[in-house]
C-alpha positions in Angstrom: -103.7 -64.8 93.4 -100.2 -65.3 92.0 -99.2 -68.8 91.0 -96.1 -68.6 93.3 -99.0 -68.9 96.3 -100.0 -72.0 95.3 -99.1 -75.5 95.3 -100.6 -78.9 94.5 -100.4 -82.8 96.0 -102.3 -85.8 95.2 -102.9 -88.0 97.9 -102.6 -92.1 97.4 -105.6 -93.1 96.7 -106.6 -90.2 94.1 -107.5 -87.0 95.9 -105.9 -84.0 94.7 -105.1 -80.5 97.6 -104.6 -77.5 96.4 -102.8 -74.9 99.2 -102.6 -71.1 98.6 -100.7 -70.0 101.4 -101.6 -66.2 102.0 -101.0 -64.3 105.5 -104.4 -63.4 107.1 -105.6 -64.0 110.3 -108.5 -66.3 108.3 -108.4 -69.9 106.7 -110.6 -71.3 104.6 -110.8 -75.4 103.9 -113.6 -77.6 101.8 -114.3 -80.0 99.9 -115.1 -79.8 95.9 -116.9 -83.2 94.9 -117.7 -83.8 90.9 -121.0 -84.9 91.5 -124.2 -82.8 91.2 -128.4 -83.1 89.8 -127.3 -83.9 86.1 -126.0 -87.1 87.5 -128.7 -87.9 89.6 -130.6 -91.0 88.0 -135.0 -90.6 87.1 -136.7 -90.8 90.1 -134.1 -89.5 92.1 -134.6 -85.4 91.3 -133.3 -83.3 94.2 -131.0 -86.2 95.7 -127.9 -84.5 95.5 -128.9 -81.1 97.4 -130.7 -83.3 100.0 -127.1 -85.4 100.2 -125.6 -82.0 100.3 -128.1 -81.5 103.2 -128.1 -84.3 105.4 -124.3 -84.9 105.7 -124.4 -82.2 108.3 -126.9 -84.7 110.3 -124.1 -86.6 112.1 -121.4 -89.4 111.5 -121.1 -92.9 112.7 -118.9 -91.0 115.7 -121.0 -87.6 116.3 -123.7 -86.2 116.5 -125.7 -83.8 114.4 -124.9 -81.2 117.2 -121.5 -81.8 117.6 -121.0 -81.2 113.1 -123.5 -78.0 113.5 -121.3 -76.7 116.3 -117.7 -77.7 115.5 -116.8 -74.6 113.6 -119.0 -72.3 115.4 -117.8 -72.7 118.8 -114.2 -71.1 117.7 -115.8 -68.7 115.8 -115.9 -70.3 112.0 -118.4 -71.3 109.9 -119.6 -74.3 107.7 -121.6 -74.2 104.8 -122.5 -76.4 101.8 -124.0 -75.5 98.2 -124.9 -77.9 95.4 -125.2 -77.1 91.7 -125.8 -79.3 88.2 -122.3 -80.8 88.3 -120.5 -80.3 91.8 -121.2 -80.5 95.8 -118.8 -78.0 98.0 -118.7 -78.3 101.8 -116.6 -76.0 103.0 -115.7 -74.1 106.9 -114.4 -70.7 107.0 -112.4 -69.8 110.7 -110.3 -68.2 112.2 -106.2 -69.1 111.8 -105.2 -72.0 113.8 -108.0 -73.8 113.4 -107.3 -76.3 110.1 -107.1 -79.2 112.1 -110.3 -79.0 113.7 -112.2 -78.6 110.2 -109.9 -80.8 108.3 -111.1 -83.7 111.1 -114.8 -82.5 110.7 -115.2 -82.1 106.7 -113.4 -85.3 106.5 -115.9 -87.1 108.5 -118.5 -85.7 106.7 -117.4 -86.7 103.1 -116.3 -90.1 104.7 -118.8 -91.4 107.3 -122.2 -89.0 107.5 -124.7 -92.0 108.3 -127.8 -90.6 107.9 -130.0 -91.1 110.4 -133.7 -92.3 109.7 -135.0 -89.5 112.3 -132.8 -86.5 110.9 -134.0 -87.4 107.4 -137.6 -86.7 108.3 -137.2 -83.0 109.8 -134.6 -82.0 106.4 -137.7 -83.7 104.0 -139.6 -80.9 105.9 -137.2 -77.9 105.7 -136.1 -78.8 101.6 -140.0 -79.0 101.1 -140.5 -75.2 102.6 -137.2 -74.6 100.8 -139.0 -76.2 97.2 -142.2 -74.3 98.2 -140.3 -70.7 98.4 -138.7 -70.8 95.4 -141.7 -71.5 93.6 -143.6 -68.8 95.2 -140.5 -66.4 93.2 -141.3 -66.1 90.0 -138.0 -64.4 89.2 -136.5 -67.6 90.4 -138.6 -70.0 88.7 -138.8 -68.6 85.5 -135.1 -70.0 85.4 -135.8 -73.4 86.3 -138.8 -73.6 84.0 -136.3 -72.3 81.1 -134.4 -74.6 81.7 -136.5 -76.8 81.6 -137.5 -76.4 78.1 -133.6 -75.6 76.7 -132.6 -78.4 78.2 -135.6 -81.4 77.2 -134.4 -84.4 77.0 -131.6 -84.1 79.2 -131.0 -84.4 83.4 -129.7 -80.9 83.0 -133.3 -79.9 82.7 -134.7 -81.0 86.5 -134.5 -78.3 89.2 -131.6 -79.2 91.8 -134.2 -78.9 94.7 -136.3 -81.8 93.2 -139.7 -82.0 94.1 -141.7 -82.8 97.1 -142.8 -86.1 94.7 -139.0 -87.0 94.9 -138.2 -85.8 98.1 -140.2 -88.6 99.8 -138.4 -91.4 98.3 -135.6 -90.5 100.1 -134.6 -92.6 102.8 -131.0 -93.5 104.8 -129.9 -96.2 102.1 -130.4 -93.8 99.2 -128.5 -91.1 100.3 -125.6 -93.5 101.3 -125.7 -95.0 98.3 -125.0 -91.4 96.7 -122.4 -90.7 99.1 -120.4 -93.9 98.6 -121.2 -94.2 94.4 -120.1 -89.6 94.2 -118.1 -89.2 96.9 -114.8 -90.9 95.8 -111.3 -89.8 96.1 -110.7 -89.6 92.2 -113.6 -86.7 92.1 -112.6 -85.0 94.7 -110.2 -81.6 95.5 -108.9 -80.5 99.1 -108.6 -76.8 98.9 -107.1 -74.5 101.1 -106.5 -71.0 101.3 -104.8 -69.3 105.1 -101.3 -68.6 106.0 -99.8 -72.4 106.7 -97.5 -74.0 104.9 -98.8 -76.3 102.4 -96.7 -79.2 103.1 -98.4 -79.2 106.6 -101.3 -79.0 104.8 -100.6 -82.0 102.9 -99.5 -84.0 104.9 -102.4 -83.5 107.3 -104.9 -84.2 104.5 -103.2 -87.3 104.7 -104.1 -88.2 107.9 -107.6 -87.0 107.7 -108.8 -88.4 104.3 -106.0 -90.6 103.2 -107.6 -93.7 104.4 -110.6 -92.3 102.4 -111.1 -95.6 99.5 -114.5 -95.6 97.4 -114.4 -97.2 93.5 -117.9 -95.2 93.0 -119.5 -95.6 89.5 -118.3 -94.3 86.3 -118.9 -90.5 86.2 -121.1 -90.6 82.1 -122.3 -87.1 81.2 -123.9 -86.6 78.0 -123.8 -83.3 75.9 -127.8 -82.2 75.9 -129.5 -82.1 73.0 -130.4 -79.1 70.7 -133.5 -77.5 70.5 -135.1 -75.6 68.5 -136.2 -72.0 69.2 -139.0 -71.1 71.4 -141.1 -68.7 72.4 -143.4 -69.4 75.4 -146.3 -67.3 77.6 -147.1 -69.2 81.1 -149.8 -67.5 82.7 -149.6 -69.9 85.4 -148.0 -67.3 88.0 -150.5 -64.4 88.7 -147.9 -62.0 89.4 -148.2 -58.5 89.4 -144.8 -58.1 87.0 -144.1 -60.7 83.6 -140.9 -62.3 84.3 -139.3 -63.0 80.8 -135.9 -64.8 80.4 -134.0 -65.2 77.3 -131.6 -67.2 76.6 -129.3 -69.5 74.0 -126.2 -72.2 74.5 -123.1 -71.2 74.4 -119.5 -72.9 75.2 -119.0 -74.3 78.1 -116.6 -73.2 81.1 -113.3 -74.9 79.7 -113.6 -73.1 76.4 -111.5 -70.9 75.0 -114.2 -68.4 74.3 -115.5 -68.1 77.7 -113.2 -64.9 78.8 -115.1 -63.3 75.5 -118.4 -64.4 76.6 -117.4 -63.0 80.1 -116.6 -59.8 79.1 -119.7 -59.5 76.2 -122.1 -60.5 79.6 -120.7 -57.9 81.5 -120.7 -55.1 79.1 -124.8 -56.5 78.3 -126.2 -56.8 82.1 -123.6 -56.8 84.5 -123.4 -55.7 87.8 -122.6 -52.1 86.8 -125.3 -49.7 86.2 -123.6 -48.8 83.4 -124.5 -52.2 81.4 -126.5 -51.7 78.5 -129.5 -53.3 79.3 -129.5 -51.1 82.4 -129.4 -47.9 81.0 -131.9 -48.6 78.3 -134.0 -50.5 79.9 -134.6 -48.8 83.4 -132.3 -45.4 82.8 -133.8 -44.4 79.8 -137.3 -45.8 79.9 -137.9 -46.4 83.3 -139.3 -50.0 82.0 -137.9 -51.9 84.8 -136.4 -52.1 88.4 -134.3 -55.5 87.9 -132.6 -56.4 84.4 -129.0 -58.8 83.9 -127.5 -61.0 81.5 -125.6 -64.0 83.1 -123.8 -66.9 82.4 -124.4 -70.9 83.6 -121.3 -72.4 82.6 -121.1 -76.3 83.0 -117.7 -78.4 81.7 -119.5 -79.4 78.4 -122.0 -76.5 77.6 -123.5 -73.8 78.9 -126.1 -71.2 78.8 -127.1 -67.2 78.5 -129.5 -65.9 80.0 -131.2 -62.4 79.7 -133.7 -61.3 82.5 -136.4 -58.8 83.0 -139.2 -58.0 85.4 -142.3 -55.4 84.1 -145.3 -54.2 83.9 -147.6 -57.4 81.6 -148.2 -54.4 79.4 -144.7 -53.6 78.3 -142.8 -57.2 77.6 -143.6 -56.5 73.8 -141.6 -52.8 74.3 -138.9 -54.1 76.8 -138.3 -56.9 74.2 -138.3 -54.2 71.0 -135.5 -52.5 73.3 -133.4 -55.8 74.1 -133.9 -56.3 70.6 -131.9 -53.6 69.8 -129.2 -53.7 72.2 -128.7 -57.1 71.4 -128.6 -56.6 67.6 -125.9 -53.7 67.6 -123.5 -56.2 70.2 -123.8 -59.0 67.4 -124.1 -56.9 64.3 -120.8 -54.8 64.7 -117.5 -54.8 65.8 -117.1 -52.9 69.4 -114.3 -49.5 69.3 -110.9 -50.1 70.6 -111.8 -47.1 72.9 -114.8 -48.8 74.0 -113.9 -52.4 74.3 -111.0 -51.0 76.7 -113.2 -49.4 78.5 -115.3 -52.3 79.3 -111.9 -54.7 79.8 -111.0 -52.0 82.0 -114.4 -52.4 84.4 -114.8 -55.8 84.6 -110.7 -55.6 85.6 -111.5 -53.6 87.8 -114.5 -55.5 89.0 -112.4 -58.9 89.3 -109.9 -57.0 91.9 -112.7 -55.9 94.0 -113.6 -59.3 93.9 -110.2 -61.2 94.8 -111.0 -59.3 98.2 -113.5 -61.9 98.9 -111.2 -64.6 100.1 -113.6 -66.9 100.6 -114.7 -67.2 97.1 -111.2 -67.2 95.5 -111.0 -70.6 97.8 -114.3 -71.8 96.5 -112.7 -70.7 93.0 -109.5 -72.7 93.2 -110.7 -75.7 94.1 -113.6 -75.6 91.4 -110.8 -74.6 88.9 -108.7 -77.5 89.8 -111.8 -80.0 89.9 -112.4 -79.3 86.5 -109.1 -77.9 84.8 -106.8 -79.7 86.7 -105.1 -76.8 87.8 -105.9 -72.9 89.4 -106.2 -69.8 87.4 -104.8 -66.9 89.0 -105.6 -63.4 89.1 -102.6 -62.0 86.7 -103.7 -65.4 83.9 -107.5 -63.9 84.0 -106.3 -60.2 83.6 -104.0 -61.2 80.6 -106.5 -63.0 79.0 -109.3 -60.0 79.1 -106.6 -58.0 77.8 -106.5 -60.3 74.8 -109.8 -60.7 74.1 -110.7 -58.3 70.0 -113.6 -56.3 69.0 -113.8 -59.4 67.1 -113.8 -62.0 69.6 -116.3 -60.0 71.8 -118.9 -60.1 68.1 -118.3 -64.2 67.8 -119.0 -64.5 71.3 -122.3 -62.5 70.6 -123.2 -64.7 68.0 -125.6 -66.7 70.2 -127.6 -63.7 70.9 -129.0 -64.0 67.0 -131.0 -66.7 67.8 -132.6 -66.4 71.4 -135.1 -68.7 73.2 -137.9 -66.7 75.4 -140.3 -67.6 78.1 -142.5 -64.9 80.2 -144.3 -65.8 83.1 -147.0 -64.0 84.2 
């Protein structure tokens, strides 16, 4: 993703496009809002998903059928996600089609209404959705971590809520949401397809120039610090102990995070390779799933180390990540190995820049929160600059890990 594909407009009343004109027989539009569950006020835990949700349920001009079938009648799709700090709607389809999702995501963002009767059956399906998660421990040992690195703070609630919380939602409260969040000033228009991207623009100015919501003040808080814990829920009564450790680290717009990308990598990454891997399941045969990953938000964020085993051998698999851990923050890395590892994750990142729906998502997250998009060639120069030294401050965290097994 060169920076010569890519150009940026801001729209009247505050909303920002970002176009990255490519040639491919594909297109991919959406909508990146700054509003996710750490904004969601007590009470109200699980309100943005279920926003996130029910805006597919129809507009003050359609239908819910006519939103669920818009894309897929030419072939395209159209999805949604929702984290701690952003909601993305966004329609993937085939080239020639920007118009017709332009039109339909702008509705959505604009004028979903809610409808009394469509809230009812989505209560139902984010209940089953609450339920499933809960019955995966290797997904709920996460949100329970978080809950305790995060006391005190709205980071700490699960973005699905709870079914407690799920019932107090009705048509006024997830209006309310959409017109307080969904307002121009928070908002990024990102494309990615082979038109031009003054066409672009100035089609986004049809569609969701007339878009005008003063919302509430966006007031995020840094959460507090904790201290270390170590913590045994036998509340599961699973046949493996889930353990998860974890610490803060910096958060996505700091300097240190293309360290802290690389250090995760080379520690649990995707590769088999990773050093939790191969002395954790290659060597020992301890475990079938182990990774390190990262949960960066634009103030802080947080590493994570996960496991699955036998109950009987969390004490040896946590002797071992002991010592994987200690030699990553206790030395300085060889040039020959630290270029190995910049090489991989290099190499990784290209693979990845295949997936041109995610370096659409990308963009637009980067601009909603940087102000601008970080291409391919800026992310390769900065791995390249990243010191056996860097890679051992960005392991500093790992001195001082939090841990909680569920079994």
């Amino acid at each position: 993703m060169s920076d010569e594909m890519i150009q940026y407009h801001r729209l009247g009343n505050g909303l920002r496009i970002v176009a990255r004109r490519v040639a491919m027989p594909v297109e991919h539009c959406g909508v990146a809002v700054n509003a996710g569950s750490r904004d969601e006020a007590a009470g109200l835990h699980g309100l943005a998903h279920f926003v996130e949700h029910t805006i597919f349920k129809g507009t003050s001009s359609h239908r819910a059928a006519y939103v669920r079938d818009r894309m897929e009648l030419v072939g395209g799709e159209l999805n949604a996600y929702t984290t701690k700090e952003e909601t993305v709607v966004y329609s993937t389809f085939p080239a020639g089609n920007l118009a017709r999702a332009m039109a339909l995501l702008g509705e959505m963002v604009d004028d979903a209404v809610f409808p009394e009767a469509e809230i009812g059956r989505e209560k139902q399906v984010v209940a089953e959705e609450i339920d499933t998660y809960l019955d995966t421990p290797s997904d709920a040992v996460f949100d329970d971590f978080e809950d305790l690195i995060y006391a005190g703070s709205p980071l700490a609630h699960n973005i699905l809520g709870t079914r407690e919380t799920l019932a107090g939602f009705d048509q006024g409260v997830c209006r309310r949401w959409l017109e307080e969040r969904f307002t121009p000033g928070r908002m990024v228009l990102f494309y990615s397809g082979p038109m031009e991207a003054e066409r672009v623009f100035r089609m986004a100015e049809r569609r969701l120039g007339g878009l005008s919501r003063a919302g509430v003040a966006l007031e995020r808080v840094v959460p507090p610090t904790v201290e270390r814990f170590e913590v045994v829920n036998d509340k599961v009564g699973s046949y493996q102990a889930h353990t998860l450790l974890g610490a803060r680290v910096p958060g996505m717009l700091d300097e240190r995070r293309t360290a802290l990308a690389l250090l995760v990598n080379v520690l649990g990454g995707p590769g088999m390779n990773s050093l939790l891997n191969v002395a954790l399941r290659e060597r020992r045969g301890l475990v079938y799933t182990t990774d390190a990953s990262t949960s960066l938000m634009s103030d802080n964020g947080l590493l994570t180390i996960y496991f699955g085993c036998d109950p009987a051998d969390v004490s040896r698999c946590l002797r071992v990540v002991g010592g994987v851990v200690d030699a990553l923050a206790g030395g300085l890395m060889s040039e020959r190995r630290l270029e190995a590892a910049r090489r991989q994750l290099i190499g990784q990142l290209t693979v990845g820049s295949m997936n041109s729906e995610q370096v659409a998502i990308s963009m637009g997250r980067s601009v909603l929160y940087r102000g601008r998009a970080v291409g391919f060639d800026e992310t390769v120069e900065a791995l390249r600059a990243v010191s056996a030294a860097d890679l051992r401050e960005a392991a500093a965290p790992l001195a001082s890990l939090s841990r909680l097994t569920l079994v």
